[in-house]
C-alpha positions as a Markdown table, in Angstrom:
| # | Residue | x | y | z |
|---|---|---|---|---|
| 1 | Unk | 159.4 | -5.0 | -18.7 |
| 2 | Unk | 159.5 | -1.9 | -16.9 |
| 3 | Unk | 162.9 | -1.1 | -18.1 |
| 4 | Unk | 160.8 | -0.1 | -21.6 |
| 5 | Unk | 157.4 | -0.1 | -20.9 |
| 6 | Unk | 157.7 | 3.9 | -21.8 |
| 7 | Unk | 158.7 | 2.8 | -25.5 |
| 8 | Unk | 156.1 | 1.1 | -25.5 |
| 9 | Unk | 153.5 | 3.4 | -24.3 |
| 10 | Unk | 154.8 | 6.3 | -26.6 |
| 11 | Unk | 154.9 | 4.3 | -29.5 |
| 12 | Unk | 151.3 | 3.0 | -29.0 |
| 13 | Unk | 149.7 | 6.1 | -27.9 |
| 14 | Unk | 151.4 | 8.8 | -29.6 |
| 15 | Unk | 153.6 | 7.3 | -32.6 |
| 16 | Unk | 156.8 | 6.7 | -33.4 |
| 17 | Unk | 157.9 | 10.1 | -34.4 |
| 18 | Unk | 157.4 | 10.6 | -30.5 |
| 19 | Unk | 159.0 | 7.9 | -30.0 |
| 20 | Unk | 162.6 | 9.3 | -31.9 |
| 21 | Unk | 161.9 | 12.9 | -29.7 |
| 22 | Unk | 162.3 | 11.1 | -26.7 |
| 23 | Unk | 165.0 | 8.7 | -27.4 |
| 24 | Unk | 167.0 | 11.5 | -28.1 |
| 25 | Unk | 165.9 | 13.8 | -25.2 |
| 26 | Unk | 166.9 | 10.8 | -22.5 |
| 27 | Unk | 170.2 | 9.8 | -24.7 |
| 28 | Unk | 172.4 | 12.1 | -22.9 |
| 29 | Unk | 171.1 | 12.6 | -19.4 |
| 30 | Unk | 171.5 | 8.8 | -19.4 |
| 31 | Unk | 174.8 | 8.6 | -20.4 |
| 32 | Unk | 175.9 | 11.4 | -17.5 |
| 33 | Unk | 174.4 | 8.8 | -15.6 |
| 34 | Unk | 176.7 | 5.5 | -16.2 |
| 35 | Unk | 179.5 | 6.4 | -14.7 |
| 36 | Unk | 177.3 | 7.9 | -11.4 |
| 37 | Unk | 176.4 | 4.2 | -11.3 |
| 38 | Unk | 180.0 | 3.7 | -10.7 |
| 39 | Unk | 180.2 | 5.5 | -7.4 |
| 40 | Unk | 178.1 | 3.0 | -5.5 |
| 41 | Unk | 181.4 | 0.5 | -6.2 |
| 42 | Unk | 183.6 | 2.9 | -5.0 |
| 43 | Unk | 181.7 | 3.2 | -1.7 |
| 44 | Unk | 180.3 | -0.7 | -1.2 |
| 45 | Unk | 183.4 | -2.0 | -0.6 |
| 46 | Unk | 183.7 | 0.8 | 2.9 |
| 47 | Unk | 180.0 | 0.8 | 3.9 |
| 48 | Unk | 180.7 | -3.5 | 3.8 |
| 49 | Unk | 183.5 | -3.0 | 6.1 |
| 50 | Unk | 182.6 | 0.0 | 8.5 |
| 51 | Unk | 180.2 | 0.1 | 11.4 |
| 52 | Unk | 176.6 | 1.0 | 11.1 |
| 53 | Unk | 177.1 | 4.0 | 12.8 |
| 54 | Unk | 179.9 | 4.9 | 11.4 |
| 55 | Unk | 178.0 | 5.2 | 8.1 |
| 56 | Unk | 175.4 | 6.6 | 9.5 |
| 57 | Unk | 177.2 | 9.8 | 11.1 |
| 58 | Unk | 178.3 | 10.7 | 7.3 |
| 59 | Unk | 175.1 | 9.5 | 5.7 |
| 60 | Unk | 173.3 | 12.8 | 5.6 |
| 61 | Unk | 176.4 | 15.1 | 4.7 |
| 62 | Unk | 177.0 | 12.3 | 1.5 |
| 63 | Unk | 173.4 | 13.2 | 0.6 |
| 64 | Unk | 173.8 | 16.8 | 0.9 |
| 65 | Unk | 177.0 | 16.5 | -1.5 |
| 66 | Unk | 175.2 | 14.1 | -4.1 |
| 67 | Unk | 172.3 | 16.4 | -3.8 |
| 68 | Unk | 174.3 | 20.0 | -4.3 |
| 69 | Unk | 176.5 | 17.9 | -7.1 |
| 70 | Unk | 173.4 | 16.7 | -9.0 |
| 71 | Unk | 172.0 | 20.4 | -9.2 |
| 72 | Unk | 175.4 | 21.8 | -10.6 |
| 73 | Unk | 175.5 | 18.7 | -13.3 |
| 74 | Unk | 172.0 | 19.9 | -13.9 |
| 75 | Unk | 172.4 | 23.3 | -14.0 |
| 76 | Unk | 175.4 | 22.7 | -16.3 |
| 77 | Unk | 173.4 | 20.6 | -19.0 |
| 78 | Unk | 170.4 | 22.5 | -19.1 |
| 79 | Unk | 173.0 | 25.3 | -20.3 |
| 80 | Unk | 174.8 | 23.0 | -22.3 |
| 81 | Unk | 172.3 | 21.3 | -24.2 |
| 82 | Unk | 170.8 | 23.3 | -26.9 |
| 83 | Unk | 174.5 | 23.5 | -28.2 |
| 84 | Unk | 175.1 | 19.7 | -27.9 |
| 85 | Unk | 171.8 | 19.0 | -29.8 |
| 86 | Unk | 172.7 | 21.2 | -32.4 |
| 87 | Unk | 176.2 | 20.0 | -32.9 |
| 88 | Unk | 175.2 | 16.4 | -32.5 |
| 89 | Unk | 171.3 | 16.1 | -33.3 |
| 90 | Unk | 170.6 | 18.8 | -35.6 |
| 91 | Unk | 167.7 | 17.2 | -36.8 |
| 92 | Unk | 166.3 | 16.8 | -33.0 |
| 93 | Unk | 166.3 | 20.1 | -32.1 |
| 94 | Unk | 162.5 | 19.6 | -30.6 |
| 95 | Unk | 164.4 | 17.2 | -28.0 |
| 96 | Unk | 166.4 | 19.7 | -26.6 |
| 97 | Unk | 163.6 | 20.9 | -24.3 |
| 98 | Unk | 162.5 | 17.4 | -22.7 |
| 99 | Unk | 166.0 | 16.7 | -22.3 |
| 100 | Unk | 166.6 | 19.8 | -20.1 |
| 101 | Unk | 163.4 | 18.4 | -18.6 |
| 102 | Unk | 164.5 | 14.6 | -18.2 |
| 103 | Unk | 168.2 | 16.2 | -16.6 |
| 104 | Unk | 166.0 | 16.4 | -13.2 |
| 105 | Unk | 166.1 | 12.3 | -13.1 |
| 106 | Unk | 169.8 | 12.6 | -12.4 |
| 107 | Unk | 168.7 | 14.2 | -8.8 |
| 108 | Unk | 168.9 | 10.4 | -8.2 |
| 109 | Unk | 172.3 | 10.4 | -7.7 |
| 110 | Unk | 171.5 | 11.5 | -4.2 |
| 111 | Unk | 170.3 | 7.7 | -3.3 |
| 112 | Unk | 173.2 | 5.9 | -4.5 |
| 113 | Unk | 174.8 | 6.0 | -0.3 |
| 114 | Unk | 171.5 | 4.6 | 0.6 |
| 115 | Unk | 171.2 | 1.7 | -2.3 |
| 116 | Unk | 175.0 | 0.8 | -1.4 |
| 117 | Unk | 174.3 | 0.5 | 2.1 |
| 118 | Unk | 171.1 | -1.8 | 1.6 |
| 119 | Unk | 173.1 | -3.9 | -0.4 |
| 120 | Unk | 176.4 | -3.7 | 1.6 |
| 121 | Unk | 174.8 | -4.6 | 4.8 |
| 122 | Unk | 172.5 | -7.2 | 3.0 |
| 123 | Unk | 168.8 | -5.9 | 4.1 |
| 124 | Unk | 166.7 | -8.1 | 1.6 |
| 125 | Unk | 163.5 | -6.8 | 3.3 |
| 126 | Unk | 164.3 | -3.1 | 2.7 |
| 127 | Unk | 165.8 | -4.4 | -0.7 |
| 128 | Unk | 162.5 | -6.7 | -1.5 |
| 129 | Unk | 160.2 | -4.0 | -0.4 |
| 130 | Unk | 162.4 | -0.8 | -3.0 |
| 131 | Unk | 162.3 | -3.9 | -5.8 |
| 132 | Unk | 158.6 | -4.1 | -5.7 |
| 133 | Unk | 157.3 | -1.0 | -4.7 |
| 134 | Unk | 159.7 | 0.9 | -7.8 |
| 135 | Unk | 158.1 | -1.0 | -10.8 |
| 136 | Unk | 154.8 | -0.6 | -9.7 |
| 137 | Unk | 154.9 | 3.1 | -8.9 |
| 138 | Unk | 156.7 | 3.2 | -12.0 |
| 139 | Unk | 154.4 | 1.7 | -14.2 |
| 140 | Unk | 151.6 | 3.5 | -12.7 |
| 141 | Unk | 153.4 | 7.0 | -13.0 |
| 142 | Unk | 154.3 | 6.5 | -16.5 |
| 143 | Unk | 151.0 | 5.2 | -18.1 |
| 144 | Unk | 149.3 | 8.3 | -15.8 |
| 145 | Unk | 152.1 | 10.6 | -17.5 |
| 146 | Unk | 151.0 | 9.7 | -20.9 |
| 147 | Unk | 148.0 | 9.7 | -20.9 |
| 148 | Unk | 147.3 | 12.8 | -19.5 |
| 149 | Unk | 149.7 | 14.4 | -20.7 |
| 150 | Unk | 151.4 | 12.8 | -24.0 |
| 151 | Unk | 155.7 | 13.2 | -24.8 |
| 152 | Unk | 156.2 | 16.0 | -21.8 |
| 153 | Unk | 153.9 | 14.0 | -19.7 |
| 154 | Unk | 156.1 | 11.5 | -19.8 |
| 155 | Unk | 159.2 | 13.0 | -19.3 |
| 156 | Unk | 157.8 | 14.8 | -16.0 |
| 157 | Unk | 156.7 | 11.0 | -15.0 |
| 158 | Unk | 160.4 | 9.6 | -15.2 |
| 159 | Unk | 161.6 | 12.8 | -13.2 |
| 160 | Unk | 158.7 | 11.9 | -10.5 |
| 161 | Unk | 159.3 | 8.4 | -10.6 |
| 162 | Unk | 163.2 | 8.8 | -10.3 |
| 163 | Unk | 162.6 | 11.6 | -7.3 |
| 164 | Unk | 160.5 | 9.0 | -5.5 |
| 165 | Unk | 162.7 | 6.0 | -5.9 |
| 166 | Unk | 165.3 | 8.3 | -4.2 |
| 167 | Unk | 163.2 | 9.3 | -1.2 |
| 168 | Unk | 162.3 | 5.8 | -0.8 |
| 169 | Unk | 165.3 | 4.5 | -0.8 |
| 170 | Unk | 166.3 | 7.0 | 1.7 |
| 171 | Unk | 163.6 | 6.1 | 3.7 |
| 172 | Unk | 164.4 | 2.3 | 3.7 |
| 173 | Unk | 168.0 | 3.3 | 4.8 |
| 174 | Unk | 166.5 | 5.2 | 7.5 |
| 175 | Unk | 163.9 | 2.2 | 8.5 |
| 176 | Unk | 167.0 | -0.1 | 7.9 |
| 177 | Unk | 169.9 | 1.9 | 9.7 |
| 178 | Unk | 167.6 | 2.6 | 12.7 |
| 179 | Unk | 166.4 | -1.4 | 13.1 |
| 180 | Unk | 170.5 | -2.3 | 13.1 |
């Protein structure tokens, strides 16, 4: 439900017009972030065999590279994007700017160590407690985003909400990597 509960709420609360805006403002940030996804099976497989602190000795210096990585990716498509809107979605050219706004959710890429380590070294508290904490926040962020502040409300909601899921999954590492 969460997954499109922002479909919802834009299509209900500001129309579907909206709705076509911001399907195209998050089509290509989201795509960048596929094959990100694939980096947490690249590393599962060492964090599964290594040490805790092993892992943890690299853990911060991963973050720092995710994190300087994800700026330059950004960086790079809030350049890039008025020309890929206009080659591609010509019609959407009101997109371009929530998409260069939506970009900042791929800062999550810095939590991928810390999501592959919760799973890799099986801590179903830390995981149970991320699992239902991140809908809720979600939910509440994105109804709050709305509301108050329709289509760009929104957009600045999923950024928050995908800044926060990082942190806490950082945090959880920490709470997690510390308890071991």
């Amino acid at each position: 439900i969460t997954g499109s509960i922002d479909q919802v709420l834009i299509f209900h609360y500001i129309g579907g017009a909206q709705l076509a805006i911001y399907n195209f403002a998050i089509a290509i940030p989201k795509q960048i972030k596929g094959p990100m996804k694939g980096l947490a099976s690249l590393i599962f497989p060492k964090f599964s065999e290594r040490e805790d602190r092993e892992i943890r000795a690299g853990m911060k210096n991963k973050i720092l590279w995710l994190f300087l990585g994800s700026l330059i990716l950004i960086a790079l498509y809030i350049i890039a994007a008025p020309y890929i809107f206009k080659l591609l979605f010509p019609k959407y050219m009101d997109s371009v700017f929530y998409s260069q706004v939506f970009s900042f959710s791929l800062l999550w890429i810095i939590s991928i160590p810390s999501e592959t380590y919760l799973l890799a070294k099986r801590k179903i508290k830390e995981q149970y407690i991320g699992n239902t904490i991140g809908p809720v926040v979600q939910t509440a962020l994105l109804l709050t985003g709305i509301l108050w502040g329709g289509l760009l409300g929104l957009v600045i909601a999923r950024v928050a909400n995908s800044l926060i899921s990082s942190l806490m999954s950082i945090m959880l590492y920490n709470r997690a990597s510390r308890v071991s």
